[in-house]
C-alpha positions as CSV (number, residue, x, y, z in Angstrom):
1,X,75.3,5.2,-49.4
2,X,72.6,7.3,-47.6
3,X,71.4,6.4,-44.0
4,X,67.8,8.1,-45.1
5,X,65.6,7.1,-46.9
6,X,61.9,8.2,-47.3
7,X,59.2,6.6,-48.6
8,X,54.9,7.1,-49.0
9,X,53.7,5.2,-46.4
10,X,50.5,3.3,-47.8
11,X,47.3,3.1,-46.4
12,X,45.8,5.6,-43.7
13,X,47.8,6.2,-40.7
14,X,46.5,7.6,-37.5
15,X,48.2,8.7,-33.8
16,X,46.4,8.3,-30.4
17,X,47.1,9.6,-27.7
18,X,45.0,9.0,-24.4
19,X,42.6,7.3,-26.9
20,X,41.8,10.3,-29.1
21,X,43.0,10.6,-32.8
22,X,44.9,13.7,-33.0
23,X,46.5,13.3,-36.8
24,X,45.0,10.9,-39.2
25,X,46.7,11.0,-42.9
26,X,46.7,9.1,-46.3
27,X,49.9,11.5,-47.0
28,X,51.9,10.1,-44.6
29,X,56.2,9.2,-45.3
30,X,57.7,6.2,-43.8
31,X,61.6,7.2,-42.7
32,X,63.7,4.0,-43.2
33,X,67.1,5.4,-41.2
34,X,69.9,3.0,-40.6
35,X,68.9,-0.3,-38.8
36,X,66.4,1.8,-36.2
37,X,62.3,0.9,-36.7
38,X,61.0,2.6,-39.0
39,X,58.8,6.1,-38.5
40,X,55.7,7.9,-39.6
41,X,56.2,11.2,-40.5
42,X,52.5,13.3,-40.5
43,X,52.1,16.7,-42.6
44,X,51.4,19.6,-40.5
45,X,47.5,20.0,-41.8
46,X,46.8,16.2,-40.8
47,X,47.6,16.9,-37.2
48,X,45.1,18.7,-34.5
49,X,47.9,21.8,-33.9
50,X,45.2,22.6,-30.6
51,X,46.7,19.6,-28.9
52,X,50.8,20.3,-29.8
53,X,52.9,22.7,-27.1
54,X,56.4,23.7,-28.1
55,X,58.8,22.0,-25.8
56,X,62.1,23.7,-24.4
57,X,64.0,19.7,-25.6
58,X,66.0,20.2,-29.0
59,X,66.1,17.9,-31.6
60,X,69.6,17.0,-32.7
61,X,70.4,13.8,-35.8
62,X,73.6,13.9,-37.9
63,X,71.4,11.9,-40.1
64,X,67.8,14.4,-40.5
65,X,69.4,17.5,-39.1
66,X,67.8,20.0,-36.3
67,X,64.2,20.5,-35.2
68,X,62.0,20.7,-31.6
69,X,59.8,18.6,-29.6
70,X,56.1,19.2,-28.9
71,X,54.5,18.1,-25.8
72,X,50.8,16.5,-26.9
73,X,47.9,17.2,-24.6
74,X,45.8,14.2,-23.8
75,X,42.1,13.4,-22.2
76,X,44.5,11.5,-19.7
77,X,47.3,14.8,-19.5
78,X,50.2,16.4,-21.4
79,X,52.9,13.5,-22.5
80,X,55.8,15.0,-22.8
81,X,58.4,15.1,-25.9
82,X,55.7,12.6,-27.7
83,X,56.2,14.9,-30.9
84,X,59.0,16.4,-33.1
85,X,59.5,17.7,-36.2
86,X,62.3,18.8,-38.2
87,X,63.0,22.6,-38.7
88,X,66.6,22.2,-40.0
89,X,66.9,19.1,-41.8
90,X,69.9,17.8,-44.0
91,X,69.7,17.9,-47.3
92,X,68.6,13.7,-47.4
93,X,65.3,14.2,-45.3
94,X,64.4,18.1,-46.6
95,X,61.2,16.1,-48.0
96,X,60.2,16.2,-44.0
97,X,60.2,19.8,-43.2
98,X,56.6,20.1,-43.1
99,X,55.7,17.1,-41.0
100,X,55.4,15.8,-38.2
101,X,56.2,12.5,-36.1
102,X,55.8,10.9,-32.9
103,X,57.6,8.8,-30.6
104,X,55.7,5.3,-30.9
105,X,56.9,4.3,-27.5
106,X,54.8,7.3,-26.0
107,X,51.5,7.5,-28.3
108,X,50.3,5.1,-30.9
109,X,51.3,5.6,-34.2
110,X,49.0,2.6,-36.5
111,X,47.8,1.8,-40.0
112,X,44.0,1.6,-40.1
């Protein structure tokens, strides 16, 4: 059985950060993994790149594989780690190479 699975996440998702849109997509996946919440994987073009800064923080999941974190510049300052995205990823989530997500707990991630 497969701890991954990835869906097309209806509707038109959108991430804030400081109060400002920076990715708003109708392409958006939905990333069921084990029994964590789920998450909102962006593609690349749907995301303002200006506001993404590499961060030095690996990204390390038996389950996805390797990527890196991106810090996201905000009208209110940089939050830090608030973005990832998969640069390595297993052979399950491969469908995510191209996107990007965001921790929820840092920035809003919401279906409009």
């Amino acid at each position: 059985m497969t701890n991954v699975r990835i869906y097309p996440a209806e509707g038109t998702w959108v991430v804030r950060a400081g109060g400002s849109v920076i990715a708003e997509s109708t392409r958006a996946l939905e990333l069921v993994q084990r029994d964590y919440p789920f998450v909102i994987y962006f593609p690349r073009a749907d995301v303002a790149g200006a506001v993404l800064d590499p961060s030095d923080r690996p990204l390390i999941c038996d389950d996805r594989g390797e990527g890196v974190h991106f810090h996201v510049s905000s009208p209110e300052g940089l939050i830090e780690n608030a973005g990832y995205s998969l640069t390595k990823p297993t052979a399950e989530a491969e469908s995510l190479r191209d996107y990007l997500a965001f921790d929820a707990g840092k920035v809003t991630v919401e279906r409009v």
